[in-house]
C-alpha positions as semicolon CSV with decimal commas, in nm:
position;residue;x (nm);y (nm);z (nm)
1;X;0,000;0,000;0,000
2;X;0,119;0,334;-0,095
3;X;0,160;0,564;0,186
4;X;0,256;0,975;0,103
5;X;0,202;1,206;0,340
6;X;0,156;1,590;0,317
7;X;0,511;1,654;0,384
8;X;0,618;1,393;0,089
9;X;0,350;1,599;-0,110
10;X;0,519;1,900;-0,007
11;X;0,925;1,784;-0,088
12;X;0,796;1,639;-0,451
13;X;1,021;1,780;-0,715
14;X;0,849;2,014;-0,959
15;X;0,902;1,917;-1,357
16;X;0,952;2,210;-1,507
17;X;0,957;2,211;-1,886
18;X;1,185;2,471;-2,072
19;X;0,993;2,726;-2,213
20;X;1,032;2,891;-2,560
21;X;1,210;3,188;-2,596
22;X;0,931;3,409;-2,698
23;X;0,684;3,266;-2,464
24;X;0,957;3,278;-2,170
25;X;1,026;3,645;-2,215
26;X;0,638;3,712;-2,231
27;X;0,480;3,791;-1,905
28;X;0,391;3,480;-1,680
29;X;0,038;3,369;-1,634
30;X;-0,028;3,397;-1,257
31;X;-0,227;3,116;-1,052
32;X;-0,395;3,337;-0,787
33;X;-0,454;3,110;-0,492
34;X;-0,704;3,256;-0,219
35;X;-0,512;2,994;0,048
36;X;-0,132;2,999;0,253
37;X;0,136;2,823;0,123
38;X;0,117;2,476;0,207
39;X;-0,215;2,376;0,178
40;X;-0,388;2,196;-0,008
41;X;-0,495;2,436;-0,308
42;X;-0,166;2,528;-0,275
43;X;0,018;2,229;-0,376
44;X;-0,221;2,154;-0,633
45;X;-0,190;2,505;-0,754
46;X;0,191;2,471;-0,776
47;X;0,191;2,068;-0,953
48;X;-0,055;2,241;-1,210
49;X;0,211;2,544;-1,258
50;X;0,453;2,303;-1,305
51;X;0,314;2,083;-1,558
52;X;0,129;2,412;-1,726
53;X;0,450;2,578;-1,826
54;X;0,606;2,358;-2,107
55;X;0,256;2,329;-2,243
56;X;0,160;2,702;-2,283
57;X;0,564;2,759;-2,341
58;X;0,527;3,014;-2,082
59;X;0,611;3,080;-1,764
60;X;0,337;2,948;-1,470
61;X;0,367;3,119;-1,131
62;X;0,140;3,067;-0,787
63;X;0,055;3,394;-0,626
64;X;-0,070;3,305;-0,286
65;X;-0,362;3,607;-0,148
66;X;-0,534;3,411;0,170
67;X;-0,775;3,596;0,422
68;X;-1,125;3,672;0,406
69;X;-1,280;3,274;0,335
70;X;-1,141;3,347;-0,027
71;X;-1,258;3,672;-0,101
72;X;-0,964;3,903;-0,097
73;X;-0,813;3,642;-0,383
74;X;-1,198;3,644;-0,612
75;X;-1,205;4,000;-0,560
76;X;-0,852;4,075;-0,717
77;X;-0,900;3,867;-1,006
78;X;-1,212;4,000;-1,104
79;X;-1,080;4,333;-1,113
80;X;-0,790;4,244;-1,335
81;X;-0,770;4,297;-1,723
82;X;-0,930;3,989;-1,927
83;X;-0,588;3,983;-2,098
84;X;-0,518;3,631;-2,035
85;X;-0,243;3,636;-1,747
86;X;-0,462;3,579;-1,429
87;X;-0,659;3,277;-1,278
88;X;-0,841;3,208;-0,999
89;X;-0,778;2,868;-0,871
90;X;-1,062;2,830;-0,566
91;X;-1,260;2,619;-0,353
92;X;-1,630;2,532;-0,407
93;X;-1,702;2,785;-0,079
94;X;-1,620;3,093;-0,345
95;X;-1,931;3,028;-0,570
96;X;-2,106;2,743;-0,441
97;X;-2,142;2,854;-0,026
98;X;-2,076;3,271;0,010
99;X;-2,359;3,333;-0,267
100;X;-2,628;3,230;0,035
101;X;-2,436;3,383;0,266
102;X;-2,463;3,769;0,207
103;X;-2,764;3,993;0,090
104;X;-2,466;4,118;-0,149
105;X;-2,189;3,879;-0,241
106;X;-1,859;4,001;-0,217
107;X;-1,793;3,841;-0,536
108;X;-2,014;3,688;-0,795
109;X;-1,996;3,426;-1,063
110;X;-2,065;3,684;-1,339
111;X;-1,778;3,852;-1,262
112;X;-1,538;3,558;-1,450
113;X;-1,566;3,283;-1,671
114;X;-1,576;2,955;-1,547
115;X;-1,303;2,736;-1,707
116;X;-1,267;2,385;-1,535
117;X;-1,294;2,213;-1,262
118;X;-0,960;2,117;-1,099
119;X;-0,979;1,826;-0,878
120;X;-1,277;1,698;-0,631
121;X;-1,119;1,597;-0,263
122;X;-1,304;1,470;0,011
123;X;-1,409;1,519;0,352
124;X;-1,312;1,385;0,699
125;X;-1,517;1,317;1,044
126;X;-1,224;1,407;1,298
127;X;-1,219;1,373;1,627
128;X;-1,025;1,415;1,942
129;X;-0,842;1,144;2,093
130;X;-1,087;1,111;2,386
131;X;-1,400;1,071;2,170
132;X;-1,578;0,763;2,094
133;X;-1,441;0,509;1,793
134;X;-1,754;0,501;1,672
135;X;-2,005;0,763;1,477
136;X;-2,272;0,617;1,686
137;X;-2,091;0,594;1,999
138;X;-1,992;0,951;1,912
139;X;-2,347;1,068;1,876
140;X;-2,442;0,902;2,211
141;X;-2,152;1,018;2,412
142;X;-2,223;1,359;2,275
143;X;-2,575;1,406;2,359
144;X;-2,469;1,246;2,713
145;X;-2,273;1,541;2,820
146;X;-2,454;1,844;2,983
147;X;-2,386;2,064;2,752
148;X;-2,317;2,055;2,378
149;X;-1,928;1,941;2,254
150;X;-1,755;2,174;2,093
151;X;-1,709;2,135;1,727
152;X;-1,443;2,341;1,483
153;X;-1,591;2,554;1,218
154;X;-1,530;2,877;1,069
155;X;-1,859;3,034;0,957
156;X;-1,935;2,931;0,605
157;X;-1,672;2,737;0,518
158;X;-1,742;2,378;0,374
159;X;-1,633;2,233;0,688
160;X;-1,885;2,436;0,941
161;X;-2,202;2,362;0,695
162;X;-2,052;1,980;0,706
163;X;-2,110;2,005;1,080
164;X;-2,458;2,163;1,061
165;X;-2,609;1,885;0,820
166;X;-2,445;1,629;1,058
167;X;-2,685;1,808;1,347
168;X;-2,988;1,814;1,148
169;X;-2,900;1,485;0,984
170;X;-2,820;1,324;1,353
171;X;-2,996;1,489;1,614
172;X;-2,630;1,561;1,754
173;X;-2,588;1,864;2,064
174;X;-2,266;2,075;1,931
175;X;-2,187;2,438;1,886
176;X;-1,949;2,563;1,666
177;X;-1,588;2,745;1,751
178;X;-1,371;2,931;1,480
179;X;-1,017;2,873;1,410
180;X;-0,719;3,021;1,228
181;X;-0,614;2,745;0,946
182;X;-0,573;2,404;0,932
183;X;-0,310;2,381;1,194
184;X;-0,519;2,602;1,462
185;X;-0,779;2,319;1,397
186;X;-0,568;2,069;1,458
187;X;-0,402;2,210;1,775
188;X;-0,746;2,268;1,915
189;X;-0,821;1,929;1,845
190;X;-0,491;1,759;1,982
191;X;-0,556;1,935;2,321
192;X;-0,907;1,842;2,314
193;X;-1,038;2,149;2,319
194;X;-1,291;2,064;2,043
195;X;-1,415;1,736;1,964
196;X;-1,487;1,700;1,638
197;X;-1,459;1,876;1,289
198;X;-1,443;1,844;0,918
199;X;-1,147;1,894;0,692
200;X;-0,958;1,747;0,394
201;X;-0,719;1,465;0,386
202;X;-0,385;1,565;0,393
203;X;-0,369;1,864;0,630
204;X;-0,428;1,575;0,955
205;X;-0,328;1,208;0,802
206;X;0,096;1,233;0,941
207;X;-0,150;1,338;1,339
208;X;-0,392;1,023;1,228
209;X;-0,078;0,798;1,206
210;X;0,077;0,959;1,483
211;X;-0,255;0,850;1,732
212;X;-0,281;1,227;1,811
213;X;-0,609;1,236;1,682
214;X;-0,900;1,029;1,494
215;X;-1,060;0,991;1,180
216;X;-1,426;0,823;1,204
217;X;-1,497;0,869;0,818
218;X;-1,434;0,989;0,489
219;X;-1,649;1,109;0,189
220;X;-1,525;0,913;-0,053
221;X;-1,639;0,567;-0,181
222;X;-1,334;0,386;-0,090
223;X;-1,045;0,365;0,174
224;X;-0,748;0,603;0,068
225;X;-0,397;0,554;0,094
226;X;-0,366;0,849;0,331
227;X;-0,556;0,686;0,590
228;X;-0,586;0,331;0,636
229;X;-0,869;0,178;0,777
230;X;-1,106;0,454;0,793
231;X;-1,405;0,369;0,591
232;X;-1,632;0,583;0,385
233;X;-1,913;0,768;0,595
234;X;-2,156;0,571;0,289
235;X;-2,068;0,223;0,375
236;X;-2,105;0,332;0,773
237;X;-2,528;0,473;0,692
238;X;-2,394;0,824;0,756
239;X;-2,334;0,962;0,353
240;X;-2,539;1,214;0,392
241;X;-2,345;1,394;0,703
242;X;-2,097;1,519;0,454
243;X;-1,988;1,615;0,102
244;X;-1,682;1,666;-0,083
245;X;-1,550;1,971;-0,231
246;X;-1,367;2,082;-0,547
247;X;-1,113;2,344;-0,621
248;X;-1,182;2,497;-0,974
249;X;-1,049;2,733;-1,216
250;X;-1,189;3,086;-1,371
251;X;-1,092;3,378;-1,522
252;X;-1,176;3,759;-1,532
253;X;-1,509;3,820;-1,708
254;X;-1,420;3,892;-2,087
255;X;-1,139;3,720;-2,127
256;X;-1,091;3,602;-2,493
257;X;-1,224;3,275;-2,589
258;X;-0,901;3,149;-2,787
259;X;-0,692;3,232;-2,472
260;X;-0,912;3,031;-2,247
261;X;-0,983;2,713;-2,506
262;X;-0,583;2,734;-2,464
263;X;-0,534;2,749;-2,109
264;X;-0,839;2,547;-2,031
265;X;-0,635;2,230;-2,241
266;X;-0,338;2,322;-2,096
267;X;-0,502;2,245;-1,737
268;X;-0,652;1,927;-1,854
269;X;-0,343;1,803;-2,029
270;X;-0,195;1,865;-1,668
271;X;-0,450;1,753;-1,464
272;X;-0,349;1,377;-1,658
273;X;-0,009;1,396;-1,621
274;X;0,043;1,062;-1,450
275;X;0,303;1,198;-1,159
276;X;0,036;1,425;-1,049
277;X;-0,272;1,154;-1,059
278;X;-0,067;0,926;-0,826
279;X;0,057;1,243;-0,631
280;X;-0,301;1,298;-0,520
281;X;-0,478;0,921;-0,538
282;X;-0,262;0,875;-0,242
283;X;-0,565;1,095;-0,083
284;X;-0,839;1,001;-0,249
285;X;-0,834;1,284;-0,496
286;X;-0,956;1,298;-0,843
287;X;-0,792;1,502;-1,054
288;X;-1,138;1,560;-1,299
289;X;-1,180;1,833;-1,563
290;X;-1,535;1,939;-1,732
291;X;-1,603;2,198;-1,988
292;X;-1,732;2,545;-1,873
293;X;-2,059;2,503;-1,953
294;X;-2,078;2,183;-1,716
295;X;-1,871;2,352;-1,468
296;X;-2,139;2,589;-1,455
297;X;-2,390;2,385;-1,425
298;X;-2,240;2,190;-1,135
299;X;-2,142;2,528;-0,928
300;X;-2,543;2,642;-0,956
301;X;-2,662;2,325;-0,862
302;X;-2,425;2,303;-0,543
303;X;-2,493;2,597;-0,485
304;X;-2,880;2,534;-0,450
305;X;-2,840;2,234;-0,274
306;X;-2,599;2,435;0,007
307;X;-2,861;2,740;-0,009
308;X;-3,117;2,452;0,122
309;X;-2,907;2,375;0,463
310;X;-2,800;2,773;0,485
311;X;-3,121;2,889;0,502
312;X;-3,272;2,643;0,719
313;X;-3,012;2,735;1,006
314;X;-3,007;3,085;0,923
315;X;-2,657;3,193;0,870
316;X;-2,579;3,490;0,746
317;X;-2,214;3,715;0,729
318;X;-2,344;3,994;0,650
């Protein structure tokens, strides 16, 4: 069985092809990447750079603009020129979650054209070492306690609304604390300080290893390399607790349609490259591209089908 963790992710070589001369002394086309350096969008960000460049003979670079659940990054690019050197690469929360969040979105899906989608991830129940093995178990113990378990979740983000269906879905007692990144979840989870949340693979598999903390379930349809033995939330009755998520391209509204036919081939040539499908099967990842018009599609329905839980609780950021 393969095993890569995020720090093998992180130490993989890039394969960088040599650009042309007239492409190479061209300005670069710039990944914008609303994330730290790092994480996940990150690294997939930088693999696509990588494998981007000898394709579009130019050079590829990752500009990384985190803060504000991925607004400060959707907002720049959709005030830049449609002149073909900027991309948003994004989660699913940018188009698909904030829409039915605000009276106003800060950014909107008219504002760019929708090029691909980049690769669909998936999900994890975590919990902290003291909680049950069991999603059952868990439930029970929960609703035991007098009052309700803490549970990380920064408002909005795929992760929180994971842990609001799993409440109306379960009946589970848990209220919901913020945290800064990743790593802040993962501290708060070590010290037990919240007992549960939902996050991607590779930012907690080296602390799942390690016995620091559990992993109760995963989105996908089959046991992943990353973690061993944890089985999908499907096969366990709970696949509707959960869903996965998807980081996608787009570009500035008006960009020219030969420039993005280009770029969007360029991204699926990459996304088959065979180094960076094994790279990220190691955590369940699919590395899947669509055509904008599907990609479309797909964001509006998700976006529906998240409106449905966000309204029902009531959340709003504005």
């Amino acid at each position: 069985m393969i095993r890569t963790t995020r720090r093998a992710l992180l130490a993989a070589p890039f394969v960088m092809g040599a650009a042309s001369p007239a492409r190479a002394q061209g300005r670069p086309l710039r990944i914008v990447v609303p994330f730290n350096g790092g994480s996940e969008p990150d690294i997939l960000a930088r693999r696509l750079a990588a494998a981007m460049q000898p394709i579009l003979e130019q050079p590829v670079v990752v500009d990384n603009r985190s803060g504000g659940n991925t607004v400060i990054a959707a907002q720049h690019v959709a005030q830049q020129r449609p002149d073909g050197e900027t991309i948003l690469l994004t989660s699913s929360s940018t188009f698909a979650t904030l829409p039915n969040l605000y009276a106003t979105p800060p950014v909107r899906l008219d504002q760019f054209e929708p090029m691909t989608m980049a690769m669909r991830a998936h999900m994890v129940l975590y919990v902290s070492k003291d909680a049950p093995d069991s999603i059952p178990d868990l439930i029970t113990w929960a609703n035991a306690q007098p009052q309700p378990i803490l549970y990380g979740a920064n408002p909005g983000a795929i992760g929180h609304l994971c842990g609001e269906r799993m409440k109306q879905v379960t009946g589970i007692r848990m209220s919901d604390v913020s945290y800064r990144g990743s790593l802040g979840m993962q501290q708060l989870l070590m010290a037990g300080d919240i007992k549960l949340a939902f996050d991607g693979v590779p930012a907690h598999a080296e602390m799942v290893a390690a016995g620091r903390i559990k992993a109760l379930g995963i989105t996908a349809d089959h046991e992943v390399p990353m973690l061993p033995g944890v089985r999908p939330l499907a096969d366990q009755g709970f696949g509707n607790i959960a869903i996965s998520y998807w980081y996608g391209a787009f570009a500035p509204k008006g960009t020219p349609r030969p420039v993005l036919a280009r770029q969007i081939e360029a991204l699926h040539q990459a996304q088959r490259a065979e180094a960076l499908v094994n790279q990220f099967a190691a955590q369940g990842a699919d590395l899947i591209g669509n055509n904008p018009d599907e990609f479309r599609t797909m964001i509006e329905s998700e976006r529906e089908s998240w409106g449905t839980l966000i309204r029902s609780i009531n959340l709003r950021l504005d």
